[in-house]
C-alpha positions as CSV (number, residue, x, y, z in Angstrom):
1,X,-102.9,102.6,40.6
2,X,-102.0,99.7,38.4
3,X,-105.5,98.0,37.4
4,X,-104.3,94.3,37.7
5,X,-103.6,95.7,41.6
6,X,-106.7,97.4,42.1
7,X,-108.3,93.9,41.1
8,X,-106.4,92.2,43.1
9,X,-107.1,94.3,46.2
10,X,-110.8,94.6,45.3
11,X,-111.0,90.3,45.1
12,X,-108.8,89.9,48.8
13,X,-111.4,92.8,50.6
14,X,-114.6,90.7,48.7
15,X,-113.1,87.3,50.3
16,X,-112.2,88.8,53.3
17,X,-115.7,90.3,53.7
18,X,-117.3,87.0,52.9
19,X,-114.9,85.1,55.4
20,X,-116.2,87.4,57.6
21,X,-119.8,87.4,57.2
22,X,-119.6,83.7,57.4
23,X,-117.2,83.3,60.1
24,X,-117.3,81.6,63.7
25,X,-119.2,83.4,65.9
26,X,-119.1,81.3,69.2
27,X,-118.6,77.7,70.0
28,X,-120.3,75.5,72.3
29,X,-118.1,73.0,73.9
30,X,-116.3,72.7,70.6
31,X,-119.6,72.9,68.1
32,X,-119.4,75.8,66.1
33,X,-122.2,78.3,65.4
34,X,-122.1,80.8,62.5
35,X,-122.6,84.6,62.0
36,X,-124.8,83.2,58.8
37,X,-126.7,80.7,60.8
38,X,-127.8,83.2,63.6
39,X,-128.6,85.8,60.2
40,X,-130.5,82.9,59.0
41,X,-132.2,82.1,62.2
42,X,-133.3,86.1,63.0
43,X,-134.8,86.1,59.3
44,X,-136.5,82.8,59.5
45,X,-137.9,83.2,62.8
46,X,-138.1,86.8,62.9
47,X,-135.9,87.2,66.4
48,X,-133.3,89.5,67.5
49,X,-130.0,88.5,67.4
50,X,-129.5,87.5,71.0
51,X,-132.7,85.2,70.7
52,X,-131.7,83.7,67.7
53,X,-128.0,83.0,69.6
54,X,-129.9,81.3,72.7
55,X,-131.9,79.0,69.8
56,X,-128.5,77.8,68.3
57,X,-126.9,77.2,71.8
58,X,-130.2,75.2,73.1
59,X,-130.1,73.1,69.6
60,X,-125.9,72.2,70.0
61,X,-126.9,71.5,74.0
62,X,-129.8,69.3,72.1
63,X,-127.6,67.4,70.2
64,X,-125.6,66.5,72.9
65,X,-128.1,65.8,75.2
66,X,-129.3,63.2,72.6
67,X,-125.8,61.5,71.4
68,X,-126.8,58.4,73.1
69,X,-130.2,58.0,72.2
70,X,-130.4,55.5,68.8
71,X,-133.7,55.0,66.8
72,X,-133.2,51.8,64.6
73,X,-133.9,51.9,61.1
74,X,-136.8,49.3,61.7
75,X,-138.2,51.9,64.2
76,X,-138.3,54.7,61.6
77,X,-139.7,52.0,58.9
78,X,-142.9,51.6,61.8
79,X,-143.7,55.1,62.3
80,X,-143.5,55.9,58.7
81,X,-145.6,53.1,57.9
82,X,-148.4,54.3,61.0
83,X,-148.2,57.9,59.4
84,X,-149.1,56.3,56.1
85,X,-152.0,54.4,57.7
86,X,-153.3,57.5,58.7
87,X,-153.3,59.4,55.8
88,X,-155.1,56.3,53.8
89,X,-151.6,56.0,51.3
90,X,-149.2,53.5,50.5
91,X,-145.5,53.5,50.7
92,X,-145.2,54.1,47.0
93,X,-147.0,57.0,47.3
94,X,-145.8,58.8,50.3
95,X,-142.4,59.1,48.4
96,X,-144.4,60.5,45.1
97,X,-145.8,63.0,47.1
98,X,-142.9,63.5,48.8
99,X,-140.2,64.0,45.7
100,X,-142.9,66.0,44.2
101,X,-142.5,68.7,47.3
102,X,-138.7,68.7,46.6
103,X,-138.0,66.5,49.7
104,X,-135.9,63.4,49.4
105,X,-136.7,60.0,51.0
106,X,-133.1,59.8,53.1
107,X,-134.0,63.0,53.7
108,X,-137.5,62.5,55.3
109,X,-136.6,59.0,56.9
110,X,-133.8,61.8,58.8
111,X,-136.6,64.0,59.7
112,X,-138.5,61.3,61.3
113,X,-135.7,60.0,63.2
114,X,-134.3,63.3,64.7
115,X,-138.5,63.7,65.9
116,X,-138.5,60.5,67.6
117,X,-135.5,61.0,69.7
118,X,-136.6,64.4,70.6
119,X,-139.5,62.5,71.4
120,X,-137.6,59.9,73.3
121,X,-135.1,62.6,75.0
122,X,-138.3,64.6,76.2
123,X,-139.9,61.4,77.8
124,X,-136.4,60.3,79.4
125,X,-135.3,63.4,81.0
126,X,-137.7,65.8,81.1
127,X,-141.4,64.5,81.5
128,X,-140.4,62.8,85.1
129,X,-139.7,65.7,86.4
130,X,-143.6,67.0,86.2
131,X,-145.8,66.1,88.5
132,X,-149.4,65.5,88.0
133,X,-151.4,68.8,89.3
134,X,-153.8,68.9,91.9
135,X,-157.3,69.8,91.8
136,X,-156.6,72.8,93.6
137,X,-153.9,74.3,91.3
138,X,-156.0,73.5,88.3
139,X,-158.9,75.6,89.6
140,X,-155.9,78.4,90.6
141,X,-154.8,78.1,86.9
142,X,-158.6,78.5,85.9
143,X,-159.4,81.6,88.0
144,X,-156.1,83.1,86.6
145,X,-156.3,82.3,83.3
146,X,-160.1,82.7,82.7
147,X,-159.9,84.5,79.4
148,X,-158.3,81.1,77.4
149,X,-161.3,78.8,78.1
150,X,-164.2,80.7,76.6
151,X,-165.7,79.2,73.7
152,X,-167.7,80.3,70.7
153,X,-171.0,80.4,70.7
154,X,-171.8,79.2,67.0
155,X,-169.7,77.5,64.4
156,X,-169.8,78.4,60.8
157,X,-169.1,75.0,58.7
158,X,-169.0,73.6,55.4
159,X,-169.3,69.7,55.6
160,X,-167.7,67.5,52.9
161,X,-168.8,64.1,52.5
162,X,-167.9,60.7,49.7
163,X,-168.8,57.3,50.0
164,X,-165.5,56.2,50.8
165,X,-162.7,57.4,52.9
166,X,-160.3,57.1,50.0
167,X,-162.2,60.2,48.2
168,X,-162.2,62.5,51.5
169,X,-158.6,61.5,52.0
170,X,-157.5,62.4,48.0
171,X,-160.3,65.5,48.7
172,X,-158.0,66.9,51.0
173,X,-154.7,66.2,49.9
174,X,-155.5,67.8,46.1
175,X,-158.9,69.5,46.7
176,X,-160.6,67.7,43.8
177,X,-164.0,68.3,44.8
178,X,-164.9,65.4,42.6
179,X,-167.7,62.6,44.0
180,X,-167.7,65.1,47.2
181,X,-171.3,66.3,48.6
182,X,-170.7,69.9,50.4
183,X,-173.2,71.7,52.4
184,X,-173.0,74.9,54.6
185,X,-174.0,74.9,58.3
186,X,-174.1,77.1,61.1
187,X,-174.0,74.7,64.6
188,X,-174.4,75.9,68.1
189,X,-172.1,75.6,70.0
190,X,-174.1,74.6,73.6
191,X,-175.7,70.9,73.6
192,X,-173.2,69.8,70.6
193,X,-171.4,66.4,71.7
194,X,-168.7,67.4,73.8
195,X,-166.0,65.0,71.4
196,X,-167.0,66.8,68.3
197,X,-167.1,70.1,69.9
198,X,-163.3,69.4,71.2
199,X,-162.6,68.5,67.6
200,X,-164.0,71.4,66.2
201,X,-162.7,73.8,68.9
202,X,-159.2,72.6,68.2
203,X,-159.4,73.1,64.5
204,X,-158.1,76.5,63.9
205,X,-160.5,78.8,61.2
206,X,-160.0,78.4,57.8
207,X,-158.8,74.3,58.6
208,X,-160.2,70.9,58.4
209,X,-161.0,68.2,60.6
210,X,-159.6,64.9,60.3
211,X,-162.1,62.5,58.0
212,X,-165.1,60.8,60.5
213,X,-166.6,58.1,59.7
214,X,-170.5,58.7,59.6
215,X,-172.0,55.2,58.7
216,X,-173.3,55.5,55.3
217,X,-170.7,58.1,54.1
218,X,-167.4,59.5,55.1
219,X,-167.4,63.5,56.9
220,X,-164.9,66.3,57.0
221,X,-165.7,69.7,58.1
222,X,-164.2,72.7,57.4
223,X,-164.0,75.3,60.1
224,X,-164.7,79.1,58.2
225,X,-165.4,81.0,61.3
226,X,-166.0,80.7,65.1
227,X,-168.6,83.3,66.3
228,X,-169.7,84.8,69.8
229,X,-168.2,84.2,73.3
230,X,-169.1,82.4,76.5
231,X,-166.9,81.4,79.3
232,X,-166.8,77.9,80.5
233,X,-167.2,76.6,83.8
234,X,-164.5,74.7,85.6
235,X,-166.5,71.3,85.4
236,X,-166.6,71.9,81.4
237,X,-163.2,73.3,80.8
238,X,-161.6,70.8,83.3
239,X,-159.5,68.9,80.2
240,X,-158.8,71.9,78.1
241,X,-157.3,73.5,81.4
242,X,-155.5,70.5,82.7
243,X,-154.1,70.3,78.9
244,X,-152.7,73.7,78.6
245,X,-151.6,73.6,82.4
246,X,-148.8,70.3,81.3
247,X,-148.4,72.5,77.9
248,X,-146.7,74.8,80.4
249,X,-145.0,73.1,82.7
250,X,-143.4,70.9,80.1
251,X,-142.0,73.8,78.4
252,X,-140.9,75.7,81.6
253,X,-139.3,72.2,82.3
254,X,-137.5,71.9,79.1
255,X,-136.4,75.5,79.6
256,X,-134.9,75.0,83.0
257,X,-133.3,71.2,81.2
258,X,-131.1,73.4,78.8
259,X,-130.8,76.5,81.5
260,X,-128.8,74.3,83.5
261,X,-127.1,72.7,81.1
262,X,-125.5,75.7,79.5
263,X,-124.4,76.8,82.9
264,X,-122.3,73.3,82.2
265,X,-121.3,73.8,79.1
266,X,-117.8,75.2,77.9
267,X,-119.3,78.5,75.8
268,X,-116.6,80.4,74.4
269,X,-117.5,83.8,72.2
270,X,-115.3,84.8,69.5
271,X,-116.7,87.5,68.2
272,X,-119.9,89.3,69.1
């Protein structure tokens, strides 16, 4: 066969495979979704092709669900500004940071917007529809879920502290261990105070705490390992179960939300 041909017929199969690989897999009402973005989606989040499809339907269903909702631009400039505050930096330097990582300011301001009217959607349509619990169903969710609300024993820590918050703050954002104190310390677990213990419980191994402020000096702890096991009463697990319990039922509300809305939506399947 003439070579030019073969070429030719070798460059129309490539693009046809590549059409093909990228090409329209379904649409929901009119939004297209990809065969790359469900690859994409199975390798990211390591599903199966049929969980990664239900992901991409619910985030189209999203969208639409949130068309209406607007977050102004002097919204986004407050929350930025709180999240600043919070980490002990400026402005200036949260976009430093920021284009140092390889992420854009229009880029992050975006991020921060599409959070708050996730936020804003959840609160709006979802959240009224669960109802506080009951005593009695919190102690029923106890009983049957016994094995999530025992707690360590002992806690194996190392404390940093610095004069001033700025240095814990800069500690943990680049680890120089410069003007930090650190010590090692094993803490039990029973007759710690209960808002430290939360804080500590909730801080997985291997992570830090946020910065406290000790008086003289400025504390973080590090969490190395959690050791032993002892189940909680009711009385002293009553937060951490009413906490997971809304955990649940928000999610098994936001499921049923997006259930019912793609039993509404115009889902069309072109190829499978």
């Amino acid at each position: 066969m003439n070579r030019l041909i073969l070429l030719g017929l070798l460059t129309f199969f490539t693009l046809l495979e590549a059409r093909i690989i990228d090409a329209v897999a379904l649409t929901v009402n009119g939004e297209a979704i990809t065969t790359s973005e469900i690859a994409k989606v199975q390798r990211k989040a390591h599903l199966s092709k049929q969980q990664a499809i239900d992901l991409l339907i619910q985030d189209r269903l999203q969208k639409v669900a949130m068309k209406n909702i607007k977050i102004s631009e002097e919204t986004i400039d407050a929350k930025i500004a709180q999240i600043a505050n919070l980490n002990n930096i400026s402005i200036p330097e949260m976009q430093r940071l920021l284009k140092k990582q390889g992420t854009s300011w229009s880029k992050y301001r975006e991020s921060i917007r599409q959070s708050m009217k996730k936020e804003r959607f959840f609160k709006e349509k979802v959240s009224k529809t669960i109802l506080p619990p009951s005593e009695d169903q919190l102690k029923l969710y106890y009983e049957n879920h016994k094995e999530a609300f025992a707690m360590p024993t002992s806690l194996n820590l190392t404390e940093y502290s610095a004069a001033s918050e700025k240095k814990i703050q800069n500690f943990l954002r680049t680890g120089n261990s410069s003007g930090i104190k650190s010590i090692s310390k094993t803490k039990k677990t029973q007759g710690m105070n209960p808002a430290m213990l939360s804080m500590l419980l909730s801080t997985p191994d291997g992570g830090f705490t946020k910065p406290i402020n000790a008086g003289d000096k400025w504390v973080v702890f590090k969490v190395n390992s959690k050791n032993g096991k002892k189940q909680m009463s009711f009385e002293d697990a009553r937060n951490a179960v009413a906490g997971r319990w809304r955990q649940e039922q928000q999610a098994q509300a936001l499921k049923d939300y997006f259930a019912k809305m793609k039993t509404e939506a115009n889902i069309h399947i072109i190829r499978k």
